[in-house]
PyMOL Python script that loads the backbone (N, CA, C, O; Angstrom):
from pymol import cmd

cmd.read_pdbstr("""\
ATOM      1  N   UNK A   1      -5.991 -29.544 -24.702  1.00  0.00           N
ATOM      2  CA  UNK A   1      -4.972 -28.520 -24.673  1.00  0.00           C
ATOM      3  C   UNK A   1      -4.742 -28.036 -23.238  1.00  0.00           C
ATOM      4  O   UNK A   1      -3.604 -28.142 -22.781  1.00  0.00           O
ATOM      5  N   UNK A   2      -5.729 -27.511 -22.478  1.00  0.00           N
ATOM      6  CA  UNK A   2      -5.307 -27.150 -21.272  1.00  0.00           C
ATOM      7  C   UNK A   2      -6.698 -28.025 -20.386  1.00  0.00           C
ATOM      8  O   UNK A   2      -7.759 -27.722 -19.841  1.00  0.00           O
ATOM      9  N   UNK A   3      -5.929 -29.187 -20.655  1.00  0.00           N
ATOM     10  CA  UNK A   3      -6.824 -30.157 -19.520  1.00  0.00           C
ATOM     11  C   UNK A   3      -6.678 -30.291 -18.240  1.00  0.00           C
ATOM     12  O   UNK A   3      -7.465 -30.881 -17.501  1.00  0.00           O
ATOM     13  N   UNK A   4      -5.331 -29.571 -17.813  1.00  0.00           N
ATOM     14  CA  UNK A   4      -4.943 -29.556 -16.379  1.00  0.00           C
ATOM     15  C   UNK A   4      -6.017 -28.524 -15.838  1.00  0.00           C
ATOM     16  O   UNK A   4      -6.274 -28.599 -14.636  1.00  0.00           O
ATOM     17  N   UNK A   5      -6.583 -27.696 -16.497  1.00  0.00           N
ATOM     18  CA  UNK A   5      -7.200 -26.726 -15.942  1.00  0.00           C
ATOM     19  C   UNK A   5      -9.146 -27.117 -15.893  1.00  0.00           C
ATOM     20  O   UNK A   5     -10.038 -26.325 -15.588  1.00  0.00           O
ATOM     21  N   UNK A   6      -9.255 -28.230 -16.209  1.00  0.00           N
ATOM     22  CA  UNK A   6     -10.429 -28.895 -16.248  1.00  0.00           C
ATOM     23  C   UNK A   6     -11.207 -29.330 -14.573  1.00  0.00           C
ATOM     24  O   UNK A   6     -12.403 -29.297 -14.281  1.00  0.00           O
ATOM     25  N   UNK A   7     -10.234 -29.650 -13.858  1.00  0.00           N
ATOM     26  CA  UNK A   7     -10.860 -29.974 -12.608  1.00  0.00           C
ATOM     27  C   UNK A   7     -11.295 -28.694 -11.865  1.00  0.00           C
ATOM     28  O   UNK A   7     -12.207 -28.826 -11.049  1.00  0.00           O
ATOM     29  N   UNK A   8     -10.664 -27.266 -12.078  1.00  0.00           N
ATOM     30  CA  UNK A   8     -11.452 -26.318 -11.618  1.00  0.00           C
ATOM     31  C   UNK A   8     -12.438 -26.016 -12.420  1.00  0.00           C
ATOM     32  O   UNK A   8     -13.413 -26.250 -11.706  1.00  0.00           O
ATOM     33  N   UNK A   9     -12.674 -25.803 -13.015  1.00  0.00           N
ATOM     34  CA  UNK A   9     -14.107 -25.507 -13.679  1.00  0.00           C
ATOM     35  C   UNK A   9     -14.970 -26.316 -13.095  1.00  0.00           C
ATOM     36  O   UNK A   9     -15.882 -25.566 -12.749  1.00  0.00           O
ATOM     37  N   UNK A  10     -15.302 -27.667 -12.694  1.00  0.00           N
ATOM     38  CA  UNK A  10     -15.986 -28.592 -11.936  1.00  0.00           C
ATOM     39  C   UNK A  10     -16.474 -27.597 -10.643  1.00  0.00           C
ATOM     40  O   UNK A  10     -17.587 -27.702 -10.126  1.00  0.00           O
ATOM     41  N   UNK A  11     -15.608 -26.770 -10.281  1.00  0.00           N
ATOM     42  CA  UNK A  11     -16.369 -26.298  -8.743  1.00  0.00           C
ATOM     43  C   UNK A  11     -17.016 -24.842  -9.002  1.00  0.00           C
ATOM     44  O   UNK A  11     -17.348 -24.259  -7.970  1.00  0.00           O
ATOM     45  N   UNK A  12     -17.245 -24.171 -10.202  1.00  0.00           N
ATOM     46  CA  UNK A  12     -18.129 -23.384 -10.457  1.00  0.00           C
ATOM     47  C   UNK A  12     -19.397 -23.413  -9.950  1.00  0.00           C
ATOM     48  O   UNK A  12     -20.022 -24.455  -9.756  1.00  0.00           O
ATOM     49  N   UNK A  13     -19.824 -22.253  -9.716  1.00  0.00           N
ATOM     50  CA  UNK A  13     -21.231 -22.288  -9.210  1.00  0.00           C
ATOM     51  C   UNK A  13     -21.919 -20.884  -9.749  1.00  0.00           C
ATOM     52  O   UNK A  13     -21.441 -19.755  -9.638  1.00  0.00           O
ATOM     53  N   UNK A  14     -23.152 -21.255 -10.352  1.00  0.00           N
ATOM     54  CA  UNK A  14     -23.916 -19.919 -10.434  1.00  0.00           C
ATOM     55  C   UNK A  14     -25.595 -20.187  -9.860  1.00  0.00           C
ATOM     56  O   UNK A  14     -26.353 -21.040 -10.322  1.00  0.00           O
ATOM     57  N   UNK A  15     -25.834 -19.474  -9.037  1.00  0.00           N
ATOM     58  CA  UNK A  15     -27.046 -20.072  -8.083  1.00  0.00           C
ATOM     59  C   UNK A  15     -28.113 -19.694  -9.273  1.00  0.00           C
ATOM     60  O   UNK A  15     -27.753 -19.075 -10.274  1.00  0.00           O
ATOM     61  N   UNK A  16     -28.866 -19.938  -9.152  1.00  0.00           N
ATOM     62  CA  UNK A  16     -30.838 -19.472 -10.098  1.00  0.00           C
ATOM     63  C   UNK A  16     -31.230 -18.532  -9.155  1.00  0.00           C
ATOM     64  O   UNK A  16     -32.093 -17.730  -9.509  1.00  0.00           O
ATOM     65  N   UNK A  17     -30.762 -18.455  -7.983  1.00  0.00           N
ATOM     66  CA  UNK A  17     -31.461 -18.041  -6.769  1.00  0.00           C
ATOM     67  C   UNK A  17     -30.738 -16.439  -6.707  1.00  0.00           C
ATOM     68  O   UNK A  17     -30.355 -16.248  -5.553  1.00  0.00           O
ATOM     69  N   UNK A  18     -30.499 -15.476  -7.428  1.00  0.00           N
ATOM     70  CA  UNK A  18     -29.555 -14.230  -7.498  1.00  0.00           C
ATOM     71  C   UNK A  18     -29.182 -13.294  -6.284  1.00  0.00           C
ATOM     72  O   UNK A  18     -28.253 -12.501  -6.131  1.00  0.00           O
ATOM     73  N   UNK A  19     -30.350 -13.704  -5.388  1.00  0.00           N
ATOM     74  CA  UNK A  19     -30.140 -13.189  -4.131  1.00  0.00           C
ATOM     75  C   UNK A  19     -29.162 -13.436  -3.204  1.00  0.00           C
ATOM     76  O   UNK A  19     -28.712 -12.679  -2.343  1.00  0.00           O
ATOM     77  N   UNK A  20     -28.757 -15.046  -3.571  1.00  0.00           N
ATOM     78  CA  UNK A  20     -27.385 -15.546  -2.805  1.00  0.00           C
ATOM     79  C   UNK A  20     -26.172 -14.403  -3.499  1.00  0.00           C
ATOM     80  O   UNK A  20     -25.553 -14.048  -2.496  1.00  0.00           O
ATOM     81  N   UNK A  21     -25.602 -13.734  -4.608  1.00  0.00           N
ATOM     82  CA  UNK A  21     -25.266 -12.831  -4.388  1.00  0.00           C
ATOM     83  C   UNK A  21     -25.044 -11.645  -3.427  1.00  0.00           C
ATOM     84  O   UNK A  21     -23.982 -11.197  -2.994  1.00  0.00           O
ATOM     85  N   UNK A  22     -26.131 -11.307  -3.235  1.00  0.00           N
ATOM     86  CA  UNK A  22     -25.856  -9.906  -1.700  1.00  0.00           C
ATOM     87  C   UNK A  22     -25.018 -10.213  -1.046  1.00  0.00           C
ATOM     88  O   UNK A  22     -24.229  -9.281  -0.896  1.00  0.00           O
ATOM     89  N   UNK A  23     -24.586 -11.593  -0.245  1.00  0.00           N
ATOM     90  CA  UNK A  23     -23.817 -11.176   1.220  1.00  0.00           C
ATOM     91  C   UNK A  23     -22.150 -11.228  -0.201  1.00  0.00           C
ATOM     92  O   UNK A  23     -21.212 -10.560   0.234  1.00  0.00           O
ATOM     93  N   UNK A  24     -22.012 -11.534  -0.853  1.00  0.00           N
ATOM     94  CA  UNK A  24     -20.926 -11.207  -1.607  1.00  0.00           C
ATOM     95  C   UNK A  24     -20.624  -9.993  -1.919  1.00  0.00           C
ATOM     96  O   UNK A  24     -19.542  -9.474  -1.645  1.00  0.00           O
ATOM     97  N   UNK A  25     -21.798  -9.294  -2.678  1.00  0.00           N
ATOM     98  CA  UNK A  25     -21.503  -8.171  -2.683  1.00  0.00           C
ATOM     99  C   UNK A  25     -21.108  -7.573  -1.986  1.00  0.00           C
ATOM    100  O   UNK A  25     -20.007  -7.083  -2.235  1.00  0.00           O
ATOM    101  N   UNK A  26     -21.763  -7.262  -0.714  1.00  0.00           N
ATOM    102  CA  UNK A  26     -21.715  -6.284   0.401  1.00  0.00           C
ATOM    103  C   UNK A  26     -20.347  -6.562   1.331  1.00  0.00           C
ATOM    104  O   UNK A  26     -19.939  -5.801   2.208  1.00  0.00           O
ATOM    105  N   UNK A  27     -19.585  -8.153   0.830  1.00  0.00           N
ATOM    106  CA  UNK A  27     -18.469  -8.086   1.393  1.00  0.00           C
ATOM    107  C   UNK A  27     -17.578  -7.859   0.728  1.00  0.00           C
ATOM    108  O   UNK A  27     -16.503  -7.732   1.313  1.00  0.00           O
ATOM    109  N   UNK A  28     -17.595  -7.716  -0.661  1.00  0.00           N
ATOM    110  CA  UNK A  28     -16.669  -7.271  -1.527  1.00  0.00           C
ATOM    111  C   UNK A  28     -16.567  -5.663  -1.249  1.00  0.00           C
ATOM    112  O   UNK A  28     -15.533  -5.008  -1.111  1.00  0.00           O
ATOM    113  N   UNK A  29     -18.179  -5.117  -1.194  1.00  0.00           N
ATOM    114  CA  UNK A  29     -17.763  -3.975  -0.787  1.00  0.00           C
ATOM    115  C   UNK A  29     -16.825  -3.059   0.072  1.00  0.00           C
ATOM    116  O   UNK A  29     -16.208  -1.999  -0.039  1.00  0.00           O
ATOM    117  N   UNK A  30     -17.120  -4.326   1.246  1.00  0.00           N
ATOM    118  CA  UNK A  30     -16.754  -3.859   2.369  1.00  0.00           C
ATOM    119  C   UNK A  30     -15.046  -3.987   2.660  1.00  0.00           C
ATOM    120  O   UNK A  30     -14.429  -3.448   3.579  1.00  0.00           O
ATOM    121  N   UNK A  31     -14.615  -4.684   1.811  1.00  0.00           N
ATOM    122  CA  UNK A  31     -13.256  -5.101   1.291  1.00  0.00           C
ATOM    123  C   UNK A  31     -12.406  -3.687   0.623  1.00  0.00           C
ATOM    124  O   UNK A  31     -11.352  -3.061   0.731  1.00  0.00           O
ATOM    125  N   UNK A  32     -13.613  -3.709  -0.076  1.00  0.00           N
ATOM    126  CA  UNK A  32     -12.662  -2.640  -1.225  1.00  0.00           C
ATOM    127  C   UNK A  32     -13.036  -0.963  -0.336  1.00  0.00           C
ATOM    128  O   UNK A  32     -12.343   0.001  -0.661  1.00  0.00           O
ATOM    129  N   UNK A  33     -13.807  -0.835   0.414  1.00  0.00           N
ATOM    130  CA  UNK A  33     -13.566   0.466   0.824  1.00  0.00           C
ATOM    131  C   UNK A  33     -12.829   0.264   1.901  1.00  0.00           C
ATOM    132  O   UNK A  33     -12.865   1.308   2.552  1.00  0.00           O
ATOM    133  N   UNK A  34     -11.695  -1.122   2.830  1.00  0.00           N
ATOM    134  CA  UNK A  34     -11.662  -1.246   3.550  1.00  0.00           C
ATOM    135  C   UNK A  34      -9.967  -0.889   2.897  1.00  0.00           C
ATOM    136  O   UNK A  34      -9.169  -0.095   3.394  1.00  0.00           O
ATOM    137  N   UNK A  35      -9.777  -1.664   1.776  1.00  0.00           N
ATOM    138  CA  UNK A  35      -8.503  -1.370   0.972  1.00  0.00           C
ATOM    139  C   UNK A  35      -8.182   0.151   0.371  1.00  0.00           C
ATOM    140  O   UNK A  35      -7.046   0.513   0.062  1.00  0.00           O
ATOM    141  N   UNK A  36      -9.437   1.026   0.251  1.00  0.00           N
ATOM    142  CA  UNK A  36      -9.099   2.270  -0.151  1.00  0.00           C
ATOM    143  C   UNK A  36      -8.567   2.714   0.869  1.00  0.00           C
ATOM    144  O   UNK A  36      -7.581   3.409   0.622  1.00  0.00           O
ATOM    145  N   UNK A  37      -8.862   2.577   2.136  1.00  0.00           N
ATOM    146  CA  UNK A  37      -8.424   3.255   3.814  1.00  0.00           C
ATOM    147  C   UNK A  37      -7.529   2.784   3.483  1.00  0.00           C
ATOM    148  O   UNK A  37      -7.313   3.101   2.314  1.00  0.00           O
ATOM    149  N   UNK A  38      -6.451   1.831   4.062  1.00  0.00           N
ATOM    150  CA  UNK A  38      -5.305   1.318   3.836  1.00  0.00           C
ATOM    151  C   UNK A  38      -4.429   1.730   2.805  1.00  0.00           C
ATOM    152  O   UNK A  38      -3.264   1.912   3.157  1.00  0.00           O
ATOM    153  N   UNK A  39      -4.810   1.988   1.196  1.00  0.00           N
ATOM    154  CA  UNK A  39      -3.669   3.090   0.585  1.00  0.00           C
ATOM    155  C   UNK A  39      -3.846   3.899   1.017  1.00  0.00           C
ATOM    156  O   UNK A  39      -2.864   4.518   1.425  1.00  0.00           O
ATOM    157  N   UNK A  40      -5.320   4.528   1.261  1.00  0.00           N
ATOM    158  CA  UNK A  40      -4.638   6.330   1.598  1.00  0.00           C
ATOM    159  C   UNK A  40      -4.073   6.477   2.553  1.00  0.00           C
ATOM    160  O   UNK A  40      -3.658   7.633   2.636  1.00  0.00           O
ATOM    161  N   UNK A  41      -3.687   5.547   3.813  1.00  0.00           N
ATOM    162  CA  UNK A  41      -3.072   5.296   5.027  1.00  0.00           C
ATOM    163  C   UNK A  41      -1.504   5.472   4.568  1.00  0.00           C
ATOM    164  O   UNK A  41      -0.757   6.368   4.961  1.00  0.00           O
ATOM    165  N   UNK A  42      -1.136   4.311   3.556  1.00  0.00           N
ATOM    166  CA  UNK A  42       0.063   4.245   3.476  1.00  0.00           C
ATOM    167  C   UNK A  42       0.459   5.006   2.435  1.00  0.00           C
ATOM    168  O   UNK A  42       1.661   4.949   2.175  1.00  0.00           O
ATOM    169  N   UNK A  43      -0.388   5.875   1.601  1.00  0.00           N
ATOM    170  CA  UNK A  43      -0.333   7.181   0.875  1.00  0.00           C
ATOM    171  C   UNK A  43       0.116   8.664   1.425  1.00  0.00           C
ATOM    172  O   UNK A  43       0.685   9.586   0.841  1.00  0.00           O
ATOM    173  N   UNK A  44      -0.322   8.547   2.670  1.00  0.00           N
ATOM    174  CA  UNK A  44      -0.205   9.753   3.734  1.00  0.00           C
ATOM    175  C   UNK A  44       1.013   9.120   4.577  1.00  0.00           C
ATOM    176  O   UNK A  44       1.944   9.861   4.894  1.00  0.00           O
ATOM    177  N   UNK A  45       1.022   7.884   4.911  1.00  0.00           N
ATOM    178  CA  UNK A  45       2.046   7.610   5.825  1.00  0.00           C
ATOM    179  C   UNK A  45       3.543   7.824   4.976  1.00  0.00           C
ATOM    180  O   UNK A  45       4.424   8.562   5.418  1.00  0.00           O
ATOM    181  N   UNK A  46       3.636   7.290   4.082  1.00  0.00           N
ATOM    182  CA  UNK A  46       4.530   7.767   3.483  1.00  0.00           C
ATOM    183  C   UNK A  46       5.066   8.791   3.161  1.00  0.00           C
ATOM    184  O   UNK A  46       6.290   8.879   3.259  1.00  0.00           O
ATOM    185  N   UNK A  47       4.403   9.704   2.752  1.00  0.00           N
ATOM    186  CA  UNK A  47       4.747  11.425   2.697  1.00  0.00           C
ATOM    187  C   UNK A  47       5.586  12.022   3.834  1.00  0.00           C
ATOM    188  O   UNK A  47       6.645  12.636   3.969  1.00  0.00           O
ATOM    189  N   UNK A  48       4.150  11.326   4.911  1.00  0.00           N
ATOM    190  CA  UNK A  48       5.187  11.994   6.261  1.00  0.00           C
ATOM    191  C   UNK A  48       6.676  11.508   6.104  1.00  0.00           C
ATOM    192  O   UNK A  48       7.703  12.128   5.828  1.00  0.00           O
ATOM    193  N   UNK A  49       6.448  10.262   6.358  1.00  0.00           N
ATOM    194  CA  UNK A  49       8.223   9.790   6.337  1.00  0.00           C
ATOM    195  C   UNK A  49       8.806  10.441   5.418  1.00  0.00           C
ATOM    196  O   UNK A  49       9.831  11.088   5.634  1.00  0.00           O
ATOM    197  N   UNK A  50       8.357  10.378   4.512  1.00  0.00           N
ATOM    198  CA  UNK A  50       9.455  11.185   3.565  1.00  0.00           C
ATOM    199  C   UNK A  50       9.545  12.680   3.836  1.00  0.00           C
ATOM    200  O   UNK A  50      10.451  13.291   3.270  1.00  0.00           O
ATOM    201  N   UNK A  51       8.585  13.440   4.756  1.00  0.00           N
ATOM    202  CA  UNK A  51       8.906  14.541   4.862  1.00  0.00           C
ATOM    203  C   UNK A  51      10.531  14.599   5.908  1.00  0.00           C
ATOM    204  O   UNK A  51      11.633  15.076   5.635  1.00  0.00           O
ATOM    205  N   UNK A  52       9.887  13.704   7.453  1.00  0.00           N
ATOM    206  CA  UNK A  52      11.107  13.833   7.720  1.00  0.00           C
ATOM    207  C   UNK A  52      12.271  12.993   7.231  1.00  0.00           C
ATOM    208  O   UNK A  52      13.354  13.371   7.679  1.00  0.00           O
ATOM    209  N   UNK A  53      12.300  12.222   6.634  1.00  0.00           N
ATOM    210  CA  UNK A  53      13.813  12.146   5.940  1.00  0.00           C
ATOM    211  C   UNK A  53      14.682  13.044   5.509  1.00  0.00           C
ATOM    212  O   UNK A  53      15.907  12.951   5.590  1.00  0.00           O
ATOM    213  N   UNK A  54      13.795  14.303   4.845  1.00  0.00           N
ATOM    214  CA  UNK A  54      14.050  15.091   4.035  1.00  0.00           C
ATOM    215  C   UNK A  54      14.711  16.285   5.193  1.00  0.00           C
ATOM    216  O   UNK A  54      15.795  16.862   5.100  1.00  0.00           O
ATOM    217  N   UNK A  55      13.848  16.402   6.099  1.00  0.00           N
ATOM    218  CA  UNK A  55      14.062  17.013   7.576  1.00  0.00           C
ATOM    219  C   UNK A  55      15.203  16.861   8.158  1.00  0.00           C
ATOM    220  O   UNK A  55      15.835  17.830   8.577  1.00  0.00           O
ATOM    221  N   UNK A  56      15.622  15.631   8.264  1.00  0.00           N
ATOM    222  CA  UNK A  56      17.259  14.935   9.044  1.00  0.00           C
ATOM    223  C   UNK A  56      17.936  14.709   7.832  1.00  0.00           C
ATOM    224  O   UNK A  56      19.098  14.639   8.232  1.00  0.00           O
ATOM    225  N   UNK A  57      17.971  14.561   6.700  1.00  0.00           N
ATOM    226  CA  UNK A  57      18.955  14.876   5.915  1.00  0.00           C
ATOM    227  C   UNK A  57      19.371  16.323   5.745  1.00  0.00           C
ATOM    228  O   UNK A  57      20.576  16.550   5.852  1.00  0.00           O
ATOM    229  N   UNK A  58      18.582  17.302   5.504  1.00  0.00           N
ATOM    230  CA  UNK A  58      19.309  18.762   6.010  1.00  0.00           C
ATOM    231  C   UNK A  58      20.138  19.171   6.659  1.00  0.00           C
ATOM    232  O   UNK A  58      21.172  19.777   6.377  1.00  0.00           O
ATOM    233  N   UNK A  59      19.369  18.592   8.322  1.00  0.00           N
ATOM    234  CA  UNK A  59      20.275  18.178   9.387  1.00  0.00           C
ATOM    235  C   UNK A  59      21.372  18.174   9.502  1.00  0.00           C
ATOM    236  O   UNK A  59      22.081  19.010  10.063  1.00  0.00           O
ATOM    237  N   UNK A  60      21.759  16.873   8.788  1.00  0.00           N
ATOM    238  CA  UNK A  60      22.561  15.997   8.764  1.00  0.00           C
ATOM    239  C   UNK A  60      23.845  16.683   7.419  1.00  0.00           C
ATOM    240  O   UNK A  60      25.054  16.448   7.421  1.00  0.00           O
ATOM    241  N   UNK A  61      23.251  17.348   6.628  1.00  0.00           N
ATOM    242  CA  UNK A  61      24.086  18.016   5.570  1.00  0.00           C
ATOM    243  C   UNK A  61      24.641  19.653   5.932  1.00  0.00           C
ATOM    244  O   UNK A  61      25.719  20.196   5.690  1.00  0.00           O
ATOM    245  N   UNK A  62      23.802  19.991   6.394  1.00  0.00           N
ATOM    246  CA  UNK A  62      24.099  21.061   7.620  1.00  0.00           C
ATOM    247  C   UNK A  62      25.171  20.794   8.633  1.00  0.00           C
ATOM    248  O   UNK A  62      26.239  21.404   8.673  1.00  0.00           O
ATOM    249  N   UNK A  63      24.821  19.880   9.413  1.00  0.00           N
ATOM    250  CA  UNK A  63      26.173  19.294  11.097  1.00  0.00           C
ATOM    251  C   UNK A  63      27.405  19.284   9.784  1.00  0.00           C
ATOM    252  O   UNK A  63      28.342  20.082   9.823  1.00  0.00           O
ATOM    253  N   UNK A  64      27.257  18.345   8.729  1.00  0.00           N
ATOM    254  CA  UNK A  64      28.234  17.627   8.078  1.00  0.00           C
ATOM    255  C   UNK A  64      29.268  19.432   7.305  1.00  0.00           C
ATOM    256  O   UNK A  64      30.455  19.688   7.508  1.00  0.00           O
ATOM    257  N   UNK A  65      28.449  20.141   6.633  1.00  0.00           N
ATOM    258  CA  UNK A  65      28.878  21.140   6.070  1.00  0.00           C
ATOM    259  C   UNK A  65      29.688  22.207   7.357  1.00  0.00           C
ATOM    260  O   UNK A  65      30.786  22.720   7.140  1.00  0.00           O
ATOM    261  N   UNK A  66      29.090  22.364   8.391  1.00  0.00           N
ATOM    262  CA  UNK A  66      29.686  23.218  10.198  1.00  0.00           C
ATOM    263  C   UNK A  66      31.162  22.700  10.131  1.00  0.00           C
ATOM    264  O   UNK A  66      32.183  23.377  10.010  1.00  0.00           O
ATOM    265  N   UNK A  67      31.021  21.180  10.250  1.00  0.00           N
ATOM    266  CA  UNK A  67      32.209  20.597  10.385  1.00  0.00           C
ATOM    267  C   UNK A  67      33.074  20.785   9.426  1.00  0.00           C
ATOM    268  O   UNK A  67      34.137  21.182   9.905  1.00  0.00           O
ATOM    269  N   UNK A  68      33.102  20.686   8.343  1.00  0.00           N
ATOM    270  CA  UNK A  68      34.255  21.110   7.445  1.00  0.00           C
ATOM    271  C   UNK A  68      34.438  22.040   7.472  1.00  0.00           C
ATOM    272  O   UNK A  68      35.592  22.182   7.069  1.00  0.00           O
ATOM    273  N   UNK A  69      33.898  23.218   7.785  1.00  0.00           N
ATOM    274  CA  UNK A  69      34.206  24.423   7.892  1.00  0.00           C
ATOM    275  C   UNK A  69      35.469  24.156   8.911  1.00  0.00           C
ATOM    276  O   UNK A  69      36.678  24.110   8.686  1.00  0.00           O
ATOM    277  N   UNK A  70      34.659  23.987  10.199  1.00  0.00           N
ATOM    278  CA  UNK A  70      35.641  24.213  11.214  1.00  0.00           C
ATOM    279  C   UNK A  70      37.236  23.542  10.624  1.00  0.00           C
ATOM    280  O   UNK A  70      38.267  24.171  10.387  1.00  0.00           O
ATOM    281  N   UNK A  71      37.072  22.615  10.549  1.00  0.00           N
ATOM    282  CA  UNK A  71      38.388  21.655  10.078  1.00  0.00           C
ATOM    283  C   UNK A  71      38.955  22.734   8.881  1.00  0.00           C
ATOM    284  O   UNK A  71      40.077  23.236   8.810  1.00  0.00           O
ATOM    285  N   UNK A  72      38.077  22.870   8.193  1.00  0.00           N
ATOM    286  CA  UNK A  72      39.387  23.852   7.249  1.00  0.00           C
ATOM    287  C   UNK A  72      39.683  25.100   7.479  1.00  0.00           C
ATOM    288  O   UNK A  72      40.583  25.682   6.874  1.00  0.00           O
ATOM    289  N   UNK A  73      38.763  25.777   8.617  1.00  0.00           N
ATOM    290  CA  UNK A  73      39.385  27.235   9.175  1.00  0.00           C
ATOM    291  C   UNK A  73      40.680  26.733  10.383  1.00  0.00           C
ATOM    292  O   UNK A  73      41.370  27.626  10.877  1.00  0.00           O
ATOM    293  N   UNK A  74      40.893  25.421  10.741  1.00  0.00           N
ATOM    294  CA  UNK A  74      42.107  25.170  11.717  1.00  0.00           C
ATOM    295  C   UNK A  74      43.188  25.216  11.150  1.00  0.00           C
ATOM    296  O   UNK A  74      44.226  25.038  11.787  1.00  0.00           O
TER     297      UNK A  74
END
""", "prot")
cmd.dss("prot")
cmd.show_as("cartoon", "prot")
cmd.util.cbc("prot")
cmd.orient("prot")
């Protein structure tokens, strides 16, 4: 049925030896607290941006609102 998927299973490995584990672990670890930095990076980085977007669109709705004024008090 799914014989295409037969030649990977061939490169499995589980050592007897459990200790060959550790340097995996400790780099998986080191992965995944390396990936938590990185969202909360782009968790925080984002906010900011979106703060000022939010900042220059005011701005920008403000200049835009001055101006019609003026134009319709002429």
């Amino acid at each position: 049925m799914f014989t295409f998927l037969q030649p990977a299973f061939l490169y499995l490995y589980f050592p007897e030896d459990k200790t060959e584990y550790i340097p995996v672990v400790i780099e998986f670890l080191v992965l995944l607290v390396i990936c938590i930095f990185v969202f909360r990076w782009f968790k925080k980085k984002s906010a900011r941006d979106a703060e000022k977007a939010k900042v220059l669109e005011e701005k920008i709705m403000k200049m835009r609102k001055e101006e019609l004024e003026k134009q319709s008090s002429q």
